[in-house]
N, C-alpha and C positions, 0 to 999 in steps of 0.2 A: 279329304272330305270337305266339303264346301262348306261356308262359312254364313250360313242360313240357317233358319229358327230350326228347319226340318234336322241338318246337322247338329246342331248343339243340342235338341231334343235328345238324337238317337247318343250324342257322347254322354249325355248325362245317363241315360238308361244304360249303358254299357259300363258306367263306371259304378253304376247301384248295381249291377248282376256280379261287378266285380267284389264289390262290396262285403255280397252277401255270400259271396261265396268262397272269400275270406275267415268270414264269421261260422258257416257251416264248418269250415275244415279244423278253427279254432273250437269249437263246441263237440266236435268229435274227437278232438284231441285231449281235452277233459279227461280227467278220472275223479273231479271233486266236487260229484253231483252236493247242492246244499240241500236236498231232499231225497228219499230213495228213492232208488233209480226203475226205471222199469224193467218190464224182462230184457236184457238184448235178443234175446230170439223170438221175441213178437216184434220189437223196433222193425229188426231185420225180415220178417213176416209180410210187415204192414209193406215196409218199401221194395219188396219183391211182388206185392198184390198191385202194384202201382204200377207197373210196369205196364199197364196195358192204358194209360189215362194219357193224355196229350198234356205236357207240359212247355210252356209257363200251367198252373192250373189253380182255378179259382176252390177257396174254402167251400164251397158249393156242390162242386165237381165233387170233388176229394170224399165228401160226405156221401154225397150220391153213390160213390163209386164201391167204398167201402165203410160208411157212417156206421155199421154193425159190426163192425172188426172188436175183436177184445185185443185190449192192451193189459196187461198185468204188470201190476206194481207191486214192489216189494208185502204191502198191509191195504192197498186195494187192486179193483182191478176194475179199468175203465173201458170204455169202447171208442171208437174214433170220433162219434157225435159229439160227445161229451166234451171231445179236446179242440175239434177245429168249428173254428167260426162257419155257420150255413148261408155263409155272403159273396156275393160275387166282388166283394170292394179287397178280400182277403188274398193276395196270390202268392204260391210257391214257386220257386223255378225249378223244383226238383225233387226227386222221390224221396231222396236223402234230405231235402231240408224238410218236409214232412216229418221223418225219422226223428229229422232233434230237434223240432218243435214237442213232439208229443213225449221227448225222454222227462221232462219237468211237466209232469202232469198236471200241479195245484198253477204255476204258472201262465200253461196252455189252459185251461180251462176256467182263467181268471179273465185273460187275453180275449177268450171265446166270448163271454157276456158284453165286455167293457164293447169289443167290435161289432156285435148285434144291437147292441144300445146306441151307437154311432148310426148305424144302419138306417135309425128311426130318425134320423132329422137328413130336412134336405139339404142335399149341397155342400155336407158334412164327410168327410174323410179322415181317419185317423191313418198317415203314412210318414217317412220320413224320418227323422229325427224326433218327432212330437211322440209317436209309435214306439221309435225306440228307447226312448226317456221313459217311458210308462213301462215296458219290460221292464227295462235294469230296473227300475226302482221295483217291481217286484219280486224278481230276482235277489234284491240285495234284502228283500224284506224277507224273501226266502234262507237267507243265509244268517239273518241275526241270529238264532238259536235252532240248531237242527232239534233240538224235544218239545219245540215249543208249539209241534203241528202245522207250521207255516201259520198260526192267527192273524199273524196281522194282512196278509195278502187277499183275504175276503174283507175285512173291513175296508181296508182300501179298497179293493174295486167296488165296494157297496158305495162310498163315498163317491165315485167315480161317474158310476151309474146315475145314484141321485143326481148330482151335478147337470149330467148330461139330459137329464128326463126332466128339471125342476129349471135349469138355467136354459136349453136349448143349445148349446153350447157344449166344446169340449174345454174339460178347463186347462190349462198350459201344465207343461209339464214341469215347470217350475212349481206351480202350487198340490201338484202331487206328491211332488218331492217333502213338501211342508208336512202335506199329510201323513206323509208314512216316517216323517223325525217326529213328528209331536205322539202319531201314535205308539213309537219307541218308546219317546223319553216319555210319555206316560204309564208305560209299563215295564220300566226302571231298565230300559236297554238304553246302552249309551252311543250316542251318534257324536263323533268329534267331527268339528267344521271342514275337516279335509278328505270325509269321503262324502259318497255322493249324496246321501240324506242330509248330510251336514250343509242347510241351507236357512 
């Protein structure tokens, strides 16, 4: 491969497909949803109804395509609008990774807002690592107390939202991270410095 911007562009894009598609095989290999889980036969539903959609495929597409689908969760049951961002800035590479985005429902459709709120400013993107920092931390806000309803994961992204609607602005994912320890240790859950809230 030649040693030009167009090269090093397509190595970095091949090694973020490889990336990601690391992380799908590790998210399927789970069995320790920290929320309940959906049904696996609507999962497996949804990414059979996908099979007809061209992928790479934008949050847009995806909605378009089957935005009415029901997903059933264990104590609710949502549809695909609900979960995937209605953005063209959102892409999947795959039917499957569709599949385990929407298995963490309160997540995906924390994900869905925080990305529509990006949407609204110009020149703004939320991808990468900044992207990824913003999942796990909700993810990990997902797992402080599985009876606790996920709370803190709507405050956060409310904070999240505001930020981005009042500052113009995405705020780092470092000060996300602040957000969702203080609203731990505000409501007596303990964050030690060596995990990932622990900042």
């Amino acid at each position: 491969m030649a040693d030009d911007k167009q090269g090093r562009d397509k190595q970095a894009h091949d090694s973020e497909k490889r990336r990601r598609a690391r992380e799908i095989a590790i998210e399927l290999e789970r069995g320790d949803e920290p929320e309940p889980p959906v049904e696996q036969s609507d999962v497996e539903a949804l990414v059979a109804d996908l099979a007809s959609v061209a992928f790479p495929a934008t949050g847009a597409d995806i909605v378009a395509a089957v935005g009415d689908r029901e997903i059933g969760g264990v104590e609710e049951t949502y549809t695909v609008e609900e979960l995937i961002p209605e953005s063209d800035h959102e892409t999947f590479d795959s039917p499957t990774a569709v599949g385990v985005h929407v298995r963490r429902p309160t997540v995906a459709s924390a994900m869905k807002r925080i990305v529509e709120a990006v949407d609204t400013l110009p020149n703004a993107r939320l991808d990468g690592s900044q992207r990824e920092g913003y999942e796990r931390t909700l993810r990990e806000l997902a797992a402080i107390d599985a009876v606790d309803e996920d709370e803190g994961i709507p405050v956060v992204t409310d904070w999240i939202v505001e930020q981005i609607h009042e500052k113009r602005a995405l705020p780092g994912s470092r000060s996300v991270r602040r957000e969702a320890a203080s609203f731990c240790r505000a409501n007596g859950y303990e964050v030690r410095n060596d995990e990932w809230l622990g900042v």
